[in-house]
C-alpha positions in Angstrom: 34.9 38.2 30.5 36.0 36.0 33.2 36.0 32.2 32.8 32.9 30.4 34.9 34.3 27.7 37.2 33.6 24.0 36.5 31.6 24.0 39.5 29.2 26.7 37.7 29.0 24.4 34.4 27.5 21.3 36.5 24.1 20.7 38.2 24.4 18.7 41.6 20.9 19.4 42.7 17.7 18.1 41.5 15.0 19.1 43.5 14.1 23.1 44.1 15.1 25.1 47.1 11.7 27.0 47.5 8.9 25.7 49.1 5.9 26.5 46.7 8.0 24.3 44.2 7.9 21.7 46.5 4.3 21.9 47.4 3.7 21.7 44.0 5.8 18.7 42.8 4.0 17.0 46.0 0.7 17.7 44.3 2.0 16.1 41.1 3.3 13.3 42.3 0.1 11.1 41.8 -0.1 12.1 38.4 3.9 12.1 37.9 3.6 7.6 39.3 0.6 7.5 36.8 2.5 8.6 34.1 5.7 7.3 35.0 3.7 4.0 34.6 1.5 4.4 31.6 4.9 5.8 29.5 6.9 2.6 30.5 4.1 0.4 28.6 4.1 2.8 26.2 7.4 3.3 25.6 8.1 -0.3 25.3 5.9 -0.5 22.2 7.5 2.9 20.8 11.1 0.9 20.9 9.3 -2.1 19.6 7.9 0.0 16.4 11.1 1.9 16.0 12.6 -1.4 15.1 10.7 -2.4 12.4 10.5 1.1 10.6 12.1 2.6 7.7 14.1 5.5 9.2 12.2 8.2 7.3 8.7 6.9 8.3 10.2 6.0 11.6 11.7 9.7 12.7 7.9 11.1 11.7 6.3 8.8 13.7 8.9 8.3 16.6 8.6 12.4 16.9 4.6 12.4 17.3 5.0 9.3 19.7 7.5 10.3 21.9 5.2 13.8 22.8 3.5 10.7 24.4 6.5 10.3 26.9 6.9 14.0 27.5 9.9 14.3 25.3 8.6 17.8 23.1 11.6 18.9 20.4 11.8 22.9 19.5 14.1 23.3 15.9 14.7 27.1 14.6 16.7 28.2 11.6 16.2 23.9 10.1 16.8 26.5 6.3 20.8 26.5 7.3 20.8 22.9 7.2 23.4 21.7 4.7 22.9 18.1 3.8 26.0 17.9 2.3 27.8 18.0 5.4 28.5 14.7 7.0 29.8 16.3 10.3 27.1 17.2 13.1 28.9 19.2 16.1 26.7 19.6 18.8 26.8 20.7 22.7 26.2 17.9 25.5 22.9 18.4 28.0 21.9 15.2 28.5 22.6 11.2 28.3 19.2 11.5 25.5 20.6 14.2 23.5 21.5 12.1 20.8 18.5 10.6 20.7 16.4 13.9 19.8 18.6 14.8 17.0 17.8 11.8 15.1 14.3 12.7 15.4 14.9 15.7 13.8 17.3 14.3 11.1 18.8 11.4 9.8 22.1 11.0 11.5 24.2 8.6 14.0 26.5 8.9 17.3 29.3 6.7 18.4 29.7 5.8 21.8 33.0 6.2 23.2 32.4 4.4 26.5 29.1 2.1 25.9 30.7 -1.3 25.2 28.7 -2.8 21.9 25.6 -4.9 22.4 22.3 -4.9 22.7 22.1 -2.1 25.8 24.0 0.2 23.0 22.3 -0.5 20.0 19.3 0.2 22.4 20.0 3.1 23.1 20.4 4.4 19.5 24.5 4.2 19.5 26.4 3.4 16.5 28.1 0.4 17.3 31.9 0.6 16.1 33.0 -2.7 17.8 35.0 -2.7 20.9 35.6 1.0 22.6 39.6 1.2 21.6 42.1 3.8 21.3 41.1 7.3 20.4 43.2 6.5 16.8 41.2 3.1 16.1 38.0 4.9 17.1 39.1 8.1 14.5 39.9 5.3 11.9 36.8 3.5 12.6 34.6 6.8 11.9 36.3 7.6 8.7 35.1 4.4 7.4 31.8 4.4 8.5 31.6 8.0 6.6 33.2 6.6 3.3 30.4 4.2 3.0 28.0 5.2 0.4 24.8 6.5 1.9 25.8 6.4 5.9 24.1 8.9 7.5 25.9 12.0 9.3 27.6 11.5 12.3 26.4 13.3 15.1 29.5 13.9 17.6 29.7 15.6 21.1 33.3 17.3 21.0 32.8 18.5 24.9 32.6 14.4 25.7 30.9 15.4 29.1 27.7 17.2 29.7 27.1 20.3 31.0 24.5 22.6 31.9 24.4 24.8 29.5 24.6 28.1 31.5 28.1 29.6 31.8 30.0 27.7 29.4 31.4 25.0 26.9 34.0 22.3 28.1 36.9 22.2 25.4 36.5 21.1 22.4 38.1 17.6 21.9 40.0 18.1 18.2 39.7 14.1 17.2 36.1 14.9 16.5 37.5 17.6 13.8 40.1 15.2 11.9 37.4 13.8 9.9 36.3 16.5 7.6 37.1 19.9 6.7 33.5 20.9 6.9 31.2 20.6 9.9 27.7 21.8 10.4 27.3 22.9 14.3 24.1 22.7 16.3 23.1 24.0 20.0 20.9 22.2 22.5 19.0 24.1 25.1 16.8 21.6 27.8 13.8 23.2 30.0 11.9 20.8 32.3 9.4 22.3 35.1 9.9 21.8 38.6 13.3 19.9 38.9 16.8 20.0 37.0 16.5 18.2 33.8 20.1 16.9 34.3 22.2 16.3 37.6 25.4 15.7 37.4 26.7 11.9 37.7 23.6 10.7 38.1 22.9 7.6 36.1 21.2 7.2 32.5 18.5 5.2 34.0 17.4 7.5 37.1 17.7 10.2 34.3 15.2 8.1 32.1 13.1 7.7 35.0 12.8 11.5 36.1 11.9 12.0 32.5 8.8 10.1 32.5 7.8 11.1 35.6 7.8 14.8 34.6 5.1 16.1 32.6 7.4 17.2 29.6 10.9 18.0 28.6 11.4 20.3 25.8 14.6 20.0 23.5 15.6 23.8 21.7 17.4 22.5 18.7 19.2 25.5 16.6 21.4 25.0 13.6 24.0 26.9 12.7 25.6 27.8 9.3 28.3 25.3 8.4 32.2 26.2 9.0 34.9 25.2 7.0 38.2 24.3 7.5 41.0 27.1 6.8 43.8 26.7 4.6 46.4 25.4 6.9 44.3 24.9 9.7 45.1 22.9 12.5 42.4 20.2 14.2 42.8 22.3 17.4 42.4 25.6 15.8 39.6 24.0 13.6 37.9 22.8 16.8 38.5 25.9 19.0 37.1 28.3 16.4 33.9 26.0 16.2 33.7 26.1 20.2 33.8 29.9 20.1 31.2 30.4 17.8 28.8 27.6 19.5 29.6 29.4 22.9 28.9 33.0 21.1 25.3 31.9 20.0 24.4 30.6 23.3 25.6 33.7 25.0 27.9 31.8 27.1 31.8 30.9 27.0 33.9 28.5 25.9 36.4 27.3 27.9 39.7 25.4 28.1 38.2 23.0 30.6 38.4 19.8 29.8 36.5 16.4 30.3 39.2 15.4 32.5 39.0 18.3 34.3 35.7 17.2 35.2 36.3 14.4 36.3 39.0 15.4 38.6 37.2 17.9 40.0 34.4 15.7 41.0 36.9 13.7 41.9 37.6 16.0 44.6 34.6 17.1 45.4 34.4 13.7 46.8 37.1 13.5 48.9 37.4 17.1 50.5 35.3 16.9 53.7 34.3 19.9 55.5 35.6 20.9 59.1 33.9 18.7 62.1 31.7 21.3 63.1 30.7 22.6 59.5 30.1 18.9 58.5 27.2 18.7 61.7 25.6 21.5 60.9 25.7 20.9 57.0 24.7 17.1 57.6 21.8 18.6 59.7 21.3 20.6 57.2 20.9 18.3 54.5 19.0 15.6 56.9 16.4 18.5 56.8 16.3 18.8 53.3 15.8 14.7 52.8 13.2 14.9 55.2 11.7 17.4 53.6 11.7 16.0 50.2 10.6 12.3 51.5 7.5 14.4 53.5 6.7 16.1 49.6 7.4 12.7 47.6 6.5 9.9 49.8 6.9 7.5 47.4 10.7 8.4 46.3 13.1 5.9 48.1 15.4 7.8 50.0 18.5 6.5 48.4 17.5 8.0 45.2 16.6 11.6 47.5 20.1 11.2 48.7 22.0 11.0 45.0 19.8 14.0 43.4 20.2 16.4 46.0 24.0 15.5 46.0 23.9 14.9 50.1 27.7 14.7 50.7 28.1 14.6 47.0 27.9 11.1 47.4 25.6 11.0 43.9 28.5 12.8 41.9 
């Protein structure tokens, strides 16, 4: 089976192309401000509680409170669950996903680009100090895991998110130097009406498209654990994992990288179409922000502009 292109792994577009999708999110809009509102004030007192709370009596209540901000979680096969593995391997959806796991179970995720302070610790990182060198941050991990009673770590190998559709980025093998056993785990995200995740766009317009919406719902599935093999290199260790994530989400795995990524957005920036194909695609697309602005009035235009990727200007 042939490879899917990067391009097919990313969402650039947020609203729908058809019209009755449109005409519906135009009737939910009210409702969608309302919400968007109430689940602020809400939300505010759910981060306020989630301080204070042991963790176990926190992730049961956190889980029945967060249904309040639309955020529903789905788990199937929780009997594979090894608790003896400190290693959690999981596919990337979202800038949230890590923050649904640990409803689910006790565990933690490093940030390897959040600088440490209060906007990580917010938003449920493990805080390892300053972001470093990809040894000092490997170094850093194995200490947190040889504390006695540190919860599992929770790691993202593809260190970029995708959509989920066509295929995985490549596993990054740092993630697999710290054990010889990890337990893997795949994320699917549905969300009516628009994209639940568009490339490049911020954490906060993401947060805010999430309460708007009525709901997201997070699939979680656990897989069986996987060893290490005798002799086993990190990079075989970590491609075999990425092959059988990819073969339980009926998608691919491919050598694609984060960099990759980023250099193809990258040029998706810079590459400009012909004069006359950049008219008729900037008419094109003035249409579409019209449209959109005529559905949701009360969307500032700058924010239509990044999620329908006009010029790709929101990549």
């Amino acid at each position: 089976m042939e490879a899917p292109t990067l391009d097919s792994m990313m969402e650039h577009h947020r609203f729908p192309d058809d019209h009755i999708s449109l005409l519906l999110l135009f009737l939910y809009s009210p409702i969608g401000l309302f919400l968007l509102l109430l689940r602020i004030f809400i939300g505010a007192h759910i981060f306020l509680v989630s301080c204070v709370l042991p963790d176990s009596v926190r992730r049961f209540l956190m889980r029945i409170m967060t249904s309040v901000l639309g955020v529903f979680t789905s788990v199937s096969e929780p009997h594979v669950r090894d608790k003896s593995v400190k290693i959690y391997i999981s596919n990337h959806r979202t800038y949230f996903d890590h923050n649904v796991v640990s409803l689910i179970t006790s565990c933690a995720s490093p940030s390897v680009s959040c600088p440490p302070g209060f906007l990580c610790w917010a938003r449920g990182f493990l805080e390892l100090g300053t972001p470093g060198s990809r040894a000092q941050l490997q170094e850093s991990l194995k200490h947190y895991l040889s504390q006695t009673g540190s919860p599992p770590l929770l790691l993202f190998p593809e260190e970029e998110t995708t959509n989920g559709k066509k295929g995985l980025l490549n596993f990054s093998s740092w993630a697999f130097s710290l054990s010889d056993s990890v337990q893997p785990l795949t994320l699917h995200v549905q969300r009516p009406l628009i994209s639940p995740m568009v490339t490049g766009c911020p954490w906060v317009m993401e947060l805010f498209w999430m309460l708007f919406i009525p709901f997201t719902i997070y699939q979680v599935r656990w897989l069986p654990p996987v060893f290490r093999y005798p002799k086993e290199s990190d990079e075989e260790f970590s491609s075999r994992v990425q092959k059988l994530m990819a073969l339980s989400m009926g998608i691919i795995g491919t050598r694609h990288t984060a960099v990759d990524r980023a250099e193809h957005l990258k040029r998706r920036r810079r590459e400009s179409p012909p004069p006359a194909a950049s008219v008729s695609s900037s008419t094109a697309d003035s249409r579409m922000v019209q449209r959109v602005k005529e559905v949701l009035p009360q969307v500032p235009l700058s924010v239509i502009h990044k999620d329908l990727g006009e010029g790709y200007k929101g990549i």
